[in-house]
Biopython code that builds the backbone (N, CA, C, O; Angstrom):
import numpy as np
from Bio.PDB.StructureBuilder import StructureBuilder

atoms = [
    (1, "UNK", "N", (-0.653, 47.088, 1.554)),
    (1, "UNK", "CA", (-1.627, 46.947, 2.591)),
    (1, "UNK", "C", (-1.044, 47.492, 3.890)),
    (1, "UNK", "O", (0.149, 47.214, 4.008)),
    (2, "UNK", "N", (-1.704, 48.381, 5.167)),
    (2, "UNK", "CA", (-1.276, 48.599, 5.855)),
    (2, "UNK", "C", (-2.342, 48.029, 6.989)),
    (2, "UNK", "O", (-3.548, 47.819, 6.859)),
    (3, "UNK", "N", (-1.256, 47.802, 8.459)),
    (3, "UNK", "CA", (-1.870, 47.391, 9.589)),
    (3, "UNK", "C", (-1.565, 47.901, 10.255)),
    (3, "UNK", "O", (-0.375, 48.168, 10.086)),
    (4, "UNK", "N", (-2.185, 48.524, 11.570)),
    (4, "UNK", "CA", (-1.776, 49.020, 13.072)),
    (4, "UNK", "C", (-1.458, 48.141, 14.035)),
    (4, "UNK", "O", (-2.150, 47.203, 14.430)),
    (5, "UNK", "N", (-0.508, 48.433, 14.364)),
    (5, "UNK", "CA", (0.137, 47.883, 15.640)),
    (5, "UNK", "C", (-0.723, 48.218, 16.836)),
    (5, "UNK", "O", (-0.866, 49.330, 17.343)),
    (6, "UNK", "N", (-1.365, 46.884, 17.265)),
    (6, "UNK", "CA", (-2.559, 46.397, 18.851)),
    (6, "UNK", "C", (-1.907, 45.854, 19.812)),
    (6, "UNK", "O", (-1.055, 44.979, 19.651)),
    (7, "UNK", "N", (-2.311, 46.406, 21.064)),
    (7, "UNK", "CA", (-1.588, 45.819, 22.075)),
    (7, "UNK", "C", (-2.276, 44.449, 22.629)),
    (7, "UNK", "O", (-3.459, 44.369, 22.960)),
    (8, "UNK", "N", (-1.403, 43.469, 22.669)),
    (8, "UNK", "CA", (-1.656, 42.466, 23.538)),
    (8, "UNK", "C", (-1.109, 41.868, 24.460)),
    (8, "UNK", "O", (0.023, 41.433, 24.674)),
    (9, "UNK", "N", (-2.429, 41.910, 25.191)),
    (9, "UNK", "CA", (-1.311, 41.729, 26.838)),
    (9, "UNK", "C", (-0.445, 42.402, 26.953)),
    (9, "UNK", "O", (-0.930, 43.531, 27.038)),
    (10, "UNK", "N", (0.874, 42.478, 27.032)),
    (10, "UNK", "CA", (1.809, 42.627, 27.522)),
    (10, "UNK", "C", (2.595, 43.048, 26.377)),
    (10, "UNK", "O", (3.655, 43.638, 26.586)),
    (11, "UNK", "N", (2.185, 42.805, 25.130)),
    (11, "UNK", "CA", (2.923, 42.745, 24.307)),
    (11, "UNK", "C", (2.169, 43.607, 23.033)),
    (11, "UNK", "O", (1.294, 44.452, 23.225)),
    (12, "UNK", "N", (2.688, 43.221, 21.723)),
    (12, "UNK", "CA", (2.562, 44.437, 20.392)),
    (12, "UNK", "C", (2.041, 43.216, 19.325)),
    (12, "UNK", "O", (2.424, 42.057, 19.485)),
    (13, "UNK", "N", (1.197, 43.576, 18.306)),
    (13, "UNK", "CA", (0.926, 42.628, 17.427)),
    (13, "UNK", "C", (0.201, 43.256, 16.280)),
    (13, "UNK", "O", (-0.659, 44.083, 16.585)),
    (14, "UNK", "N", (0.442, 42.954, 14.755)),
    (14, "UNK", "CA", (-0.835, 42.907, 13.913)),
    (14, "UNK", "C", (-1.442, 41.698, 13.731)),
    (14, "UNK", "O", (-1.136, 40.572, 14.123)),
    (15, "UNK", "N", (-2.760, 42.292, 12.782)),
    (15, "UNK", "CA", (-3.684, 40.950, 12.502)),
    (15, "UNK", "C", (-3.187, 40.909, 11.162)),
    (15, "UNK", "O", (-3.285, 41.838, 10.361)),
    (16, "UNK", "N", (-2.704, 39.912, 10.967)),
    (16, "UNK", "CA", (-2.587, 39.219, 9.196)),
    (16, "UNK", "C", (-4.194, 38.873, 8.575)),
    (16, "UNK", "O", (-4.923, 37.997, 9.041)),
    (17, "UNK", "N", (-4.370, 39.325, 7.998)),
    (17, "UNK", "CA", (-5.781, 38.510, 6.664)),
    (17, "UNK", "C", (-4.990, 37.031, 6.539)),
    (17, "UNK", "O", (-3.826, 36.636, 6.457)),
    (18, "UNK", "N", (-6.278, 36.485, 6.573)),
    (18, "UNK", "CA", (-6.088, 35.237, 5.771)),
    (18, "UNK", "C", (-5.214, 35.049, 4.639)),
    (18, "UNK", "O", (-4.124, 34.534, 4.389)),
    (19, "UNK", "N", (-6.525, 35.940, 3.813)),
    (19, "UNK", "CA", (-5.588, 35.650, 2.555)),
    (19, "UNK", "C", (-4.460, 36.297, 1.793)),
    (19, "UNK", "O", (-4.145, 36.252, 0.604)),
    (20, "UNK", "N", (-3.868, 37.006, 3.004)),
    (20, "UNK", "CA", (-2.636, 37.538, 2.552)),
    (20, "UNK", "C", (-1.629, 36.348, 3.049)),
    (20, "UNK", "O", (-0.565, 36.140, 2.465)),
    (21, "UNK", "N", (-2.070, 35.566, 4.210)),
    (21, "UNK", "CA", (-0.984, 34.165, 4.696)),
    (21, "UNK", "C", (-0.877, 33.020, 3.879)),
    (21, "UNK", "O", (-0.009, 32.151, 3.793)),
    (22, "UNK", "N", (-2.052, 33.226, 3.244)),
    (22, "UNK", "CA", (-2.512, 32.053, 2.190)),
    (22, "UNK", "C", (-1.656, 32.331, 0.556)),
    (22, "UNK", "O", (-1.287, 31.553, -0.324)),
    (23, "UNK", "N", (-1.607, 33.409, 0.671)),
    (23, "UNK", "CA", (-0.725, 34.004, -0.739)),
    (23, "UNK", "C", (0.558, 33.723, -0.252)),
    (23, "UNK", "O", (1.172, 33.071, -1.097)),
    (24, "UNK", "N", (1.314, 33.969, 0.893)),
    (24, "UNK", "CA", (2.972, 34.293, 0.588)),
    (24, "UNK", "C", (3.277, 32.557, 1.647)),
    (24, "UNK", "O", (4.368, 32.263, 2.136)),
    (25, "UNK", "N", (1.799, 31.549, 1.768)),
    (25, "UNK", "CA", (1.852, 30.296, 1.678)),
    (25, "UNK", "C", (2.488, 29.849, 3.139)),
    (25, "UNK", "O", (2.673, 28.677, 3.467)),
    (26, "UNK", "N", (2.765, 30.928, 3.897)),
    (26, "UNK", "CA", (2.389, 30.541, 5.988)),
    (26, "UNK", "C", (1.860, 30.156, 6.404)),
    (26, "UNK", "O", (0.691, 30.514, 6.262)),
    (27, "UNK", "N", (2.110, 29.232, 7.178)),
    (27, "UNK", "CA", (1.275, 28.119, 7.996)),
    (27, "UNK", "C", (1.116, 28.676, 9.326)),
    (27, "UNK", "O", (0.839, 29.810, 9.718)),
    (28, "UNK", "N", (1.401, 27.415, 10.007)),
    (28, "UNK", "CA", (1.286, 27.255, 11.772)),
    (28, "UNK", "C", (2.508, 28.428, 12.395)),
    (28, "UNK", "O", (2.243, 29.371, 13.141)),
    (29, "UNK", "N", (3.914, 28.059, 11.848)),
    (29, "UNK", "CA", (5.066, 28.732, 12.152)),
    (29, "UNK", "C", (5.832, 29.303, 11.445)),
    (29, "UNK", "O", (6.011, 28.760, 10.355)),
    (30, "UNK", "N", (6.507, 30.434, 11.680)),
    (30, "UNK", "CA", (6.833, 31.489, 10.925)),
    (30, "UNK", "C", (8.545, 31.917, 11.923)),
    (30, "UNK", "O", (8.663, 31.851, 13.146)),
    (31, "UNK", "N", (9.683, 32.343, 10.892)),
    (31, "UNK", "CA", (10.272, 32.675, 11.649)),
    (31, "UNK", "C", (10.492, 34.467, 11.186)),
    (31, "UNK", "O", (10.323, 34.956, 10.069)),
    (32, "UNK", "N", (10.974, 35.268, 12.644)),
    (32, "UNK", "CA", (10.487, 36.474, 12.211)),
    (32, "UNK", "C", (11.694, 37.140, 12.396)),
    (32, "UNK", "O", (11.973, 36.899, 13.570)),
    (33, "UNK", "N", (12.755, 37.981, 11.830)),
    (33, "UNK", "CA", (14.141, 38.750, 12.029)),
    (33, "UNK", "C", (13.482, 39.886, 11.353)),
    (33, "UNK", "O", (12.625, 40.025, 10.480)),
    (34, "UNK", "N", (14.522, 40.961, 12.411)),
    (34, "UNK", "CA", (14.366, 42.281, 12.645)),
    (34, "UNK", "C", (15.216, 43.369, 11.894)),
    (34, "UNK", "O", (16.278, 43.432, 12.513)),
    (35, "UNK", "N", (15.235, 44.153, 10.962)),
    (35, "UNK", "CA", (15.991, 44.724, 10.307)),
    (35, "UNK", "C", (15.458, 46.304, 10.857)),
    (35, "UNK", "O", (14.433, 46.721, 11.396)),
    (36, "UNK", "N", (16.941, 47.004, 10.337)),
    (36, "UNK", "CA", (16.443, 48.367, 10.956)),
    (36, "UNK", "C", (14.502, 49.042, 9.805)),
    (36, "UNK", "O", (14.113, 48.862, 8.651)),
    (37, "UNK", "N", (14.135, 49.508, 10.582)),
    (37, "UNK", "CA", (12.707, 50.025, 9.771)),
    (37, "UNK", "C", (11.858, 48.846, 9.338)),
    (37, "UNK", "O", (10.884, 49.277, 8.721)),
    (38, "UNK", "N", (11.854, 47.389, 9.432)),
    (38, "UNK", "CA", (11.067, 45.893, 8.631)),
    (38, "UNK", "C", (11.632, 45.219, 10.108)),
    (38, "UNK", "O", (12.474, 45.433, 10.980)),
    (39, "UNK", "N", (10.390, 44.107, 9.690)),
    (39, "UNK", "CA", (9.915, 42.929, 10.307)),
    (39, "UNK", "C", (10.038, 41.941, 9.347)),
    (39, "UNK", "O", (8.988, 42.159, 8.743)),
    (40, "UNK", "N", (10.540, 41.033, 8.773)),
    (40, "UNK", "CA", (10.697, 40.243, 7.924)),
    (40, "UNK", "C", (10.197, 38.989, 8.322)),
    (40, "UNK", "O", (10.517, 38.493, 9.402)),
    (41, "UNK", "N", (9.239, 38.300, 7.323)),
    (41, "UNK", "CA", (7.979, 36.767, 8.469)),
    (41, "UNK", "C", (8.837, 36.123, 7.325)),
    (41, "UNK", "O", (9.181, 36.756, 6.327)),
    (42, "UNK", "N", (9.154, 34.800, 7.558)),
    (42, "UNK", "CA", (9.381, 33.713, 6.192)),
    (42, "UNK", "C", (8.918, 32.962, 6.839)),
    (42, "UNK", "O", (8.699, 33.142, 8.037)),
    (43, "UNK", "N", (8.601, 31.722, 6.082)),
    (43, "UNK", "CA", (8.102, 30.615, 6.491)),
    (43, "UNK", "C", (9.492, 29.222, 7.416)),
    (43, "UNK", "O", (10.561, 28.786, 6.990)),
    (44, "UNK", "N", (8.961, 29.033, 8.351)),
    (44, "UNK", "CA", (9.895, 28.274, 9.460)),
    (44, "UNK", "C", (10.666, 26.905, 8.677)),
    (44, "UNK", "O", (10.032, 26.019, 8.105)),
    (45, "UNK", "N", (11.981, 26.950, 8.781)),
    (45, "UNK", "CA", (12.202, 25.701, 8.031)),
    (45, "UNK", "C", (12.925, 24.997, 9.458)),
    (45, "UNK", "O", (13.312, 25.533, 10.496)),
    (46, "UNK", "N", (12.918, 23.177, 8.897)),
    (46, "UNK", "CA", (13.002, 22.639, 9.973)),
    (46, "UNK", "C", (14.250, 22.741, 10.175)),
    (46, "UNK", "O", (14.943, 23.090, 9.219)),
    (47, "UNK", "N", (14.875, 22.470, 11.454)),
    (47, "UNK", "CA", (16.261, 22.009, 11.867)),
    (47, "UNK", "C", (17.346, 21.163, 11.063)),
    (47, "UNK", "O", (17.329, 19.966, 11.350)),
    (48, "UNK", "N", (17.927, 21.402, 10.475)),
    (48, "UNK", "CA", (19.088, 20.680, 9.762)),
    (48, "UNK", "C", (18.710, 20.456, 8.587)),
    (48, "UNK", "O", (19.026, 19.336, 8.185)),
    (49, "UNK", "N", (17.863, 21.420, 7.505)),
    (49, "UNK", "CA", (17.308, 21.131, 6.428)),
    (49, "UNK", "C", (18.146, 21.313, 5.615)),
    (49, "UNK", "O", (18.775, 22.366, 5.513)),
    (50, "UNK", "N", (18.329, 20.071, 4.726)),
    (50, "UNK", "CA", (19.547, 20.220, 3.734)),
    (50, "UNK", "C", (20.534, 19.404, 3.909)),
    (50, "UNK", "O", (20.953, 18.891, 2.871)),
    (51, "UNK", "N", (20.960, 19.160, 4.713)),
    (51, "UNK", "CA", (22.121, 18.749, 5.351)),
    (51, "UNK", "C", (22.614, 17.733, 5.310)),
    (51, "UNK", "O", (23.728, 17.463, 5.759)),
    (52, "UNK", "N", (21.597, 16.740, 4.566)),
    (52, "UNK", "CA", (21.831, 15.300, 3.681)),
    (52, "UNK", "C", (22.066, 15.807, 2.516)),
    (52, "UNK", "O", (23.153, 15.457, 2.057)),
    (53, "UNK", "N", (21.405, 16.558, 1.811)),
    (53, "UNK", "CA", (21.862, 16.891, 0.230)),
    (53, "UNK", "C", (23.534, 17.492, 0.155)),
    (53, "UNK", "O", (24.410, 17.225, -0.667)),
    (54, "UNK", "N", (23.561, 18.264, 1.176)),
    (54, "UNK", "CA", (24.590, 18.891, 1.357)),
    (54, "UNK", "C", (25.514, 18.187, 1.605)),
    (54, "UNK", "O", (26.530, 18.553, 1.013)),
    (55, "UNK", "N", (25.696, 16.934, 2.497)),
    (55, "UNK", "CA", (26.986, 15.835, 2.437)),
    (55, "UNK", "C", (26.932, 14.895, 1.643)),
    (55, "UNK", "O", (27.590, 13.903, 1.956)),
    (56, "UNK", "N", (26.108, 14.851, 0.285)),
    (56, "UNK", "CA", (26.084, 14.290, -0.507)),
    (56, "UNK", "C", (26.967, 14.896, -1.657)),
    (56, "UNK", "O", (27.912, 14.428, -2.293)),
    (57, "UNK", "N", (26.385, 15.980, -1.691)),
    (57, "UNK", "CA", (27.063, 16.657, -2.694)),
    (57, "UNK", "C", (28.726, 16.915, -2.318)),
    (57, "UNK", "O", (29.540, 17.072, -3.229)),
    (58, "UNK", "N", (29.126, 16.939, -0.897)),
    (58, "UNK", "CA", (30.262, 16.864, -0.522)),
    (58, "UNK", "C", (31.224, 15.820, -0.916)),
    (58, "UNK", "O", (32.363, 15.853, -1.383)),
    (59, "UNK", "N", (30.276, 14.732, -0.528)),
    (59, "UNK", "CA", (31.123, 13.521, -0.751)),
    (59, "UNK", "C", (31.237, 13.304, -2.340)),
    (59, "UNK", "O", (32.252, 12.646, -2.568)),
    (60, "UNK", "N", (30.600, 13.605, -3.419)),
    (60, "UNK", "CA", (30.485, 13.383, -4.341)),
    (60, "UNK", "C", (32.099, 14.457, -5.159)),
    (60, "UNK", "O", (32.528, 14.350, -6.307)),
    (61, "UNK", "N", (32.502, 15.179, -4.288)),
    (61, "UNK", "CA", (33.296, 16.209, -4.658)),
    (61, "UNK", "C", (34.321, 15.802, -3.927)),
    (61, "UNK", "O", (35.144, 16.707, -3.789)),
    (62, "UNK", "N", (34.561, 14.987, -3.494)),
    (62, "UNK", "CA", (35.683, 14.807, -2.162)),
    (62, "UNK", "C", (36.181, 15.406, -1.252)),
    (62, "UNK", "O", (37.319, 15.428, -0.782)),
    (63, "UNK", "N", (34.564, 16.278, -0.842)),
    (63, "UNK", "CA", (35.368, 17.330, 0.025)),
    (63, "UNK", "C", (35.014, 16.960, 1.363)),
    (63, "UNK", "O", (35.271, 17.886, 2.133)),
    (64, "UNK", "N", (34.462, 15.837, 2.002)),
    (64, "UNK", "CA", (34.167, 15.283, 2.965)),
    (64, "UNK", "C", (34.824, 14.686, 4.080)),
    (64, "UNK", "O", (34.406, 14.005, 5.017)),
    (65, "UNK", "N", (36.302, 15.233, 3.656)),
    (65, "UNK", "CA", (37.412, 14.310, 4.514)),
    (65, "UNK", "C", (37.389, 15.323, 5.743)),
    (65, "UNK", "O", (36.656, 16.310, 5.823)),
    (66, "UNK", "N", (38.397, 14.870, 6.762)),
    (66, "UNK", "CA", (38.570, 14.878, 7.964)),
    (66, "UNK", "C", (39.548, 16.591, 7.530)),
    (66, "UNK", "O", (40.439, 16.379, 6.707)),
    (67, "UNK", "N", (39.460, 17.838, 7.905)),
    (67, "UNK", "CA", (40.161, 18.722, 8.379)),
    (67, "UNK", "C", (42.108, 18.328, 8.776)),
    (67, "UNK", "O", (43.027, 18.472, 7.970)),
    (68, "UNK", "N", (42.185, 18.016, 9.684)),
    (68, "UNK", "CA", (43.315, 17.618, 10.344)),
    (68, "UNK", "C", (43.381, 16.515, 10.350)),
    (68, "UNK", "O", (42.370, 15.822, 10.241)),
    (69, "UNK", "N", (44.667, 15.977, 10.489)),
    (69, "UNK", "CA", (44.725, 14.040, 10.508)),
    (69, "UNK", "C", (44.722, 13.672, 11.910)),
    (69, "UNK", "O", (45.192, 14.303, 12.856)),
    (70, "UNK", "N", (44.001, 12.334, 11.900)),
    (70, "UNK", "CA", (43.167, 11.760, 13.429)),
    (70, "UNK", "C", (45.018, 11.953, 14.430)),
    (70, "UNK", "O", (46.175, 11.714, 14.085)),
    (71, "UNK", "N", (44.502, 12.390, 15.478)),
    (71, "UNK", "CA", (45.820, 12.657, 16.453)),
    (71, "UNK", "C", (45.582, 11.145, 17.500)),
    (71, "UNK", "O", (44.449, 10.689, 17.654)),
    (72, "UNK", "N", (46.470, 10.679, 17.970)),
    (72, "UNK", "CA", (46.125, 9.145, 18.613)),
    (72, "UNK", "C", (46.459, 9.818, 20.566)),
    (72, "UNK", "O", (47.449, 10.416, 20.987)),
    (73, "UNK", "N", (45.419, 9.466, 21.187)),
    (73, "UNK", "CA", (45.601, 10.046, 22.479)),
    (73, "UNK", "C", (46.453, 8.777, 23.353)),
    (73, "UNK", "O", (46.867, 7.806, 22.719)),
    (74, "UNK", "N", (46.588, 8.842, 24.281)),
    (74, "UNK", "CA", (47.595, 8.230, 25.391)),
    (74, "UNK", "C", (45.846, 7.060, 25.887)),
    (74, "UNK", "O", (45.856, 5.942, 26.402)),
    (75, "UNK", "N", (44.826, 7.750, 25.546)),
    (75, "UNK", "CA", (43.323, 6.176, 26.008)),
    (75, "UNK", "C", (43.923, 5.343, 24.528)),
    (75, "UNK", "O", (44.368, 4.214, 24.736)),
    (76, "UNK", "N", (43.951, 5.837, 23.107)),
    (76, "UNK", "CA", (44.050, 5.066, 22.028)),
    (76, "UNK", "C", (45.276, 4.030, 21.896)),
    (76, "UNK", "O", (45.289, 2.963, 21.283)),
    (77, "UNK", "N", (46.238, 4.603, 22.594)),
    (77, "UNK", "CA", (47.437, 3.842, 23.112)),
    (77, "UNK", "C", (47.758, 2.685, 23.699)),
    (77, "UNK", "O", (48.225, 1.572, 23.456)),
    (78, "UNK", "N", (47.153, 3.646, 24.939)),
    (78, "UNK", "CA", (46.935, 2.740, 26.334)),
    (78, "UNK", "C", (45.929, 1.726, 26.699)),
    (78, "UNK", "O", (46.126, 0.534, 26.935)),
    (79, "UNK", "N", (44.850, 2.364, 26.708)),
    (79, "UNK", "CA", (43.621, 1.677, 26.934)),
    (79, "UNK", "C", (42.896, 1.101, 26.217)),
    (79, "UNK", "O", (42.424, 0.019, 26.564)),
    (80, "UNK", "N", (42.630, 1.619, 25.112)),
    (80, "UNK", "CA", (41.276, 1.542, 23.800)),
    (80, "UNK", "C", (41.773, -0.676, 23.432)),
    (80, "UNK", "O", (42.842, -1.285, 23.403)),
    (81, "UNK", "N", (40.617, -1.011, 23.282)),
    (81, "UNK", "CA", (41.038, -2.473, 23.372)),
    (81, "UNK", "C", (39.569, -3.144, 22.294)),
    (81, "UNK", "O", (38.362, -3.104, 22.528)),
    (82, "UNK", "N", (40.481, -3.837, 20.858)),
    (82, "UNK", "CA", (39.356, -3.978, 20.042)),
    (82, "UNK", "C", (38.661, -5.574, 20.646)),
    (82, "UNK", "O", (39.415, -6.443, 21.084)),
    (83, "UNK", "N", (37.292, -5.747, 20.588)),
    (83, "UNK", "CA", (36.736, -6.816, 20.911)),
    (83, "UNK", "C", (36.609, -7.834, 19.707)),
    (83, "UNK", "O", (36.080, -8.932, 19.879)),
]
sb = StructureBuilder()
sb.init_structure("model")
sb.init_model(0)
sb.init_chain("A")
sb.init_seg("    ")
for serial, (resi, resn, name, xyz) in enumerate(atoms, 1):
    if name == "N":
        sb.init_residue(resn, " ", resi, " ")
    sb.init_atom(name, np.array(xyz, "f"), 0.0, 1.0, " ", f" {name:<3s}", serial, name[0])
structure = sb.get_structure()
């Protein structure tokens, strides 16, 4: 299918068909990256999606530990005071 590029306002746009948004299943929001020669639309995923399955599956593997071992500062020393 081809579309022409319309100016709006200020700016550049095509019109999507319906039911071409309705086929590849786009809603309200769309996120859009630029490759040389393509415009690539996928559908918007939310903020931090996954990211429970993903430290699940971590922890389940033991790979969830701390990087470096906890360093104790001169407040943890000095100051820090358990109630």
């Amino acid at each position: 299918m081809k579309a022409h590029i319309v100016k709006i306002g200020n700016s550049k746009g095509i019109r999507l068909p319906k039911t071409l948004l309705q086929e590849a299943q786009l809603e309200d929001e769309v996120e859009l990256q630029a490759e040389p020669g393509r415009i690539l639309i996928s559908k918007a995923t939310k903020p931090r999606t996954g990211w429970a399955e993903a430290a699940e599956r971590m922890h389940a593997h033991d790979e969830d530990r701390l990087l470096d071992p906890a360093t104790p500062t001169r407040f943890d020393k000095d100051e820090w005071k358990w109630r």
